[in-house]
C-alpha positions as CSV (number, residue, x, y, z in Angstrom):
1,X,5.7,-2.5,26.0
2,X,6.3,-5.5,28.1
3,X,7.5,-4.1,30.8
4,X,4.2,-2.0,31.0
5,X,2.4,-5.5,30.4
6,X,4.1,-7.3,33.0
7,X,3.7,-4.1,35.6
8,X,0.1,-4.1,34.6
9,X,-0.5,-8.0,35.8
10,X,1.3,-7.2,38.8
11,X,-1.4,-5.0,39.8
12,X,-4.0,-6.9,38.9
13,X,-2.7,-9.6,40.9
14,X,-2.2,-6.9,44.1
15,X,-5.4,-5.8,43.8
16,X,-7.1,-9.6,43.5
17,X,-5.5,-10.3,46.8
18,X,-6.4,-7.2,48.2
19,X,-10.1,-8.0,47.5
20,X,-9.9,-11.3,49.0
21,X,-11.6,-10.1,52.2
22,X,-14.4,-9.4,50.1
23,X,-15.2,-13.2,48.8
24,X,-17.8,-14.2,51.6
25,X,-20.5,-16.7,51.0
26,X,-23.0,-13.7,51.2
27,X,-21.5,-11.0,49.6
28,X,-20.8,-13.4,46.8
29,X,-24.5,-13.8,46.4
30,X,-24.9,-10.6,46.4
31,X,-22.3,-9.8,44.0
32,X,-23.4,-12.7,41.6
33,X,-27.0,-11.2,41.5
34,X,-25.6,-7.7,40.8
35,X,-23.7,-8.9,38.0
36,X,-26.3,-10.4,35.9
37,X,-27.4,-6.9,35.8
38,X,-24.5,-6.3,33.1
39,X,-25.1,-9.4,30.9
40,X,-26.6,-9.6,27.2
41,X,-29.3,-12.5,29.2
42,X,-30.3,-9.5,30.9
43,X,-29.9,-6.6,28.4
44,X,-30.9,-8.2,25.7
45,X,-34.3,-8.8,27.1
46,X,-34.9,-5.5,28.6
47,X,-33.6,-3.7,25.0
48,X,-36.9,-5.6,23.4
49,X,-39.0,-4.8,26.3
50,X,-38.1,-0.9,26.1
51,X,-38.5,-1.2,22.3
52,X,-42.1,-2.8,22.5
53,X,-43.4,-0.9,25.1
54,X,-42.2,2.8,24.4
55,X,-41.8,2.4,20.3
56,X,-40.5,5.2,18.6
57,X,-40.0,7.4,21.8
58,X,-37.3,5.0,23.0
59,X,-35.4,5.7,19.5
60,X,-33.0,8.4,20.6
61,X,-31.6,6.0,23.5
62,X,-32.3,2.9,22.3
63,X,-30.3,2.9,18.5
64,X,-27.0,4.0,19.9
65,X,-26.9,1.4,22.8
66,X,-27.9,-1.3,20.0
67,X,-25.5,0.3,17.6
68,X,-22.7,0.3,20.6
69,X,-23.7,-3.4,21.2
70,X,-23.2,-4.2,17.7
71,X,-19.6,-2.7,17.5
72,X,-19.0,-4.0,21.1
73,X,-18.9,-7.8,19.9
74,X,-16.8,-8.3,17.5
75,X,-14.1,-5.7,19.5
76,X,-14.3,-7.4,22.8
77,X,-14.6,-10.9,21.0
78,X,-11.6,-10.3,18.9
79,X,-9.7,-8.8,21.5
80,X,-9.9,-11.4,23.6
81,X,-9.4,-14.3,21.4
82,X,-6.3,-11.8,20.3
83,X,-4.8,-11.5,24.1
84,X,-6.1,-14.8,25.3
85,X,-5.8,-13.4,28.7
86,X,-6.7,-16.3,31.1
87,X,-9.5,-15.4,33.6
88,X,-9.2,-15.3,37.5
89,X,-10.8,-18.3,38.6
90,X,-10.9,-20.0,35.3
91,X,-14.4,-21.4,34.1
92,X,-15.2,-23.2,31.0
93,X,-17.0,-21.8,28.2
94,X,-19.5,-23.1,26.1
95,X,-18.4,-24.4,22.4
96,X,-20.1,-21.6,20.6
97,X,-18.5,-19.3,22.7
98,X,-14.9,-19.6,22.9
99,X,-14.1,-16.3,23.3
100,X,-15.6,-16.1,26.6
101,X,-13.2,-18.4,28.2
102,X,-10.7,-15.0,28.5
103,X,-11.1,-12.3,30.2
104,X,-9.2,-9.0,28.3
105,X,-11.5,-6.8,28.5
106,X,-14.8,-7.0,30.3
107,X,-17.9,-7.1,28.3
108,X,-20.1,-6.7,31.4
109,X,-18.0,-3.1,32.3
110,X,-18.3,-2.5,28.7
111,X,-21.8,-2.8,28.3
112,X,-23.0,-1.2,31.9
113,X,-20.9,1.4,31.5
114,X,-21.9,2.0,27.7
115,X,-25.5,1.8,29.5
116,X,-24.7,4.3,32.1
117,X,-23.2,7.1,29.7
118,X,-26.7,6.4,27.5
119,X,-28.9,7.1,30.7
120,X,-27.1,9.6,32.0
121,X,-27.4,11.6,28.8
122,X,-30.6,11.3,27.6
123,X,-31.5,11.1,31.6
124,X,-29.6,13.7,33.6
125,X,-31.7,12.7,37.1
126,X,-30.8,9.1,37.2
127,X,-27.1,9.8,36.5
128,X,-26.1,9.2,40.2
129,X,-27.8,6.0,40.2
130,X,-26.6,4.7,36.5
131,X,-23.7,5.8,37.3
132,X,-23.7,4.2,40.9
133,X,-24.7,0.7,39.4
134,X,-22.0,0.7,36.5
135,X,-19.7,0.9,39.4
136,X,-21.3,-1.5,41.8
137,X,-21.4,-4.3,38.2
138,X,-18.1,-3.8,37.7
139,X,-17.1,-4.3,41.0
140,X,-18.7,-7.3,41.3
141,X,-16.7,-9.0,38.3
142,X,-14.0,-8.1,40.6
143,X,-14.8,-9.7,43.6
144,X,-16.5,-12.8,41.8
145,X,-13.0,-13.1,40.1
146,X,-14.1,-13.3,36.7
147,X,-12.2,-10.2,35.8
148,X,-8.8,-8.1,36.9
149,X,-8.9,-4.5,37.2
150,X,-7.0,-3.8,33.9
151,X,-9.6,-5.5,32.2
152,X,-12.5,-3.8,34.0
153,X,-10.9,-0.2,33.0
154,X,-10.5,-1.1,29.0
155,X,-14.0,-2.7,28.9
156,X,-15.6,0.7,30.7
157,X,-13.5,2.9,28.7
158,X,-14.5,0.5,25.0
159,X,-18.7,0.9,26.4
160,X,-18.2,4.7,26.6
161,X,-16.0,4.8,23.4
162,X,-18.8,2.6,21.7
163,X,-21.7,4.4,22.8
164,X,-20.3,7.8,21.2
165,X,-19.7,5.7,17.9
166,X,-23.4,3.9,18.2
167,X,-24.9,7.7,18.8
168,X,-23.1,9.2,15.9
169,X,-24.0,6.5,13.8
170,X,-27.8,7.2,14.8
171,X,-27.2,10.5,14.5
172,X,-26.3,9.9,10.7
173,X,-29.0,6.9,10.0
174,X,-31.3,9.8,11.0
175,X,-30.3,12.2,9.0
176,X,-30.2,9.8,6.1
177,X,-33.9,8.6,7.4
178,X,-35.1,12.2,7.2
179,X,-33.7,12.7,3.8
180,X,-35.8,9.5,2.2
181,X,-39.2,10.9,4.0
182,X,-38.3,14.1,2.4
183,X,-37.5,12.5,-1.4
């Protein structure tokens, strides 16, 4: 197992150099714009806006992602403060949110990707673009070094893997909705 580990940082490292051509004043810019696109001061936000605006039509999309984001936390919190897996280009975190200092896995992949999968189901048409943009966010948490590739590939494959627990979850919190109307 640590010989899998230690291969695993190696190509991280490889492919943090390889970007390196990448880390231009403008493209980092760029990149640091895009990846706000991924983070709970963004989502968050939007989540109540969709909720207000569309009510109970935004249901079927909208539970899963918030039952994903409430089983995303405490996995990518705890998996992090369990690893400890030092970022890139270190920053410091704010007291509250020690967790955040690491960087095993990536809870911006997580959650665009978790996003992507929940508009590309419930939205076939905007697939290419969702899924275009999950791509593009992760990226950029390469390039801005706040992330290796290892931890960009467990945090995309946790935001799918939570947003099939958050929509069978709704699926059952319906069901047991539709049998207290019914009593």
């Amino acid at each position: 197992m640590n010989r899998l580990l230690a291969r695993i940082a190696v190509l991280d490292l490889s492919v943090d150099q390889a970007l390196s051509w990448l880390r231009r004043p403008g493209s980092a810019r760029v990149m640091a714009l895009t990846t706000i696109l991924g983070s709970g001061y963004f989502c968050f936000p939007v989540y109540t806006l969709v909720l207000g605006l569309a009510r109970e039509s935004s249901f079927p999309v909208l539970i899963p992602v918030l039952g994903a984001e409430a089983i995303l936390f405490p996995l990518i919190a705890g998996l992090r403060m369990l690893t400890r897996r030092e970022r890139p280009l270190a920053r410091a975190a704010r007291p509250w949110e020690a967790w955040n200092r690491y960087s095993f896995p990536s809870y911006h992949a997580a959650r665009i990707w978790m996003l992507a999968l929940a508009c590309s189901l419930h939205f076939p048409g905007v697939a290419p673009f969702a899924l275009g943009l999950a791509v593009v966010v992760s990226a950029s948490r390469l390039t801005l070094r706040r992330h290796y590739l290892s931890d960009i590939l467990a945090g995309s494959f946790l935001g799918g893997l939570a947003y099939c627990a958050g929509a069978v979850l709704s699926a059952h919190l319906g069901m047991l909705r539709g049998l207290l109307t019914y009593f």
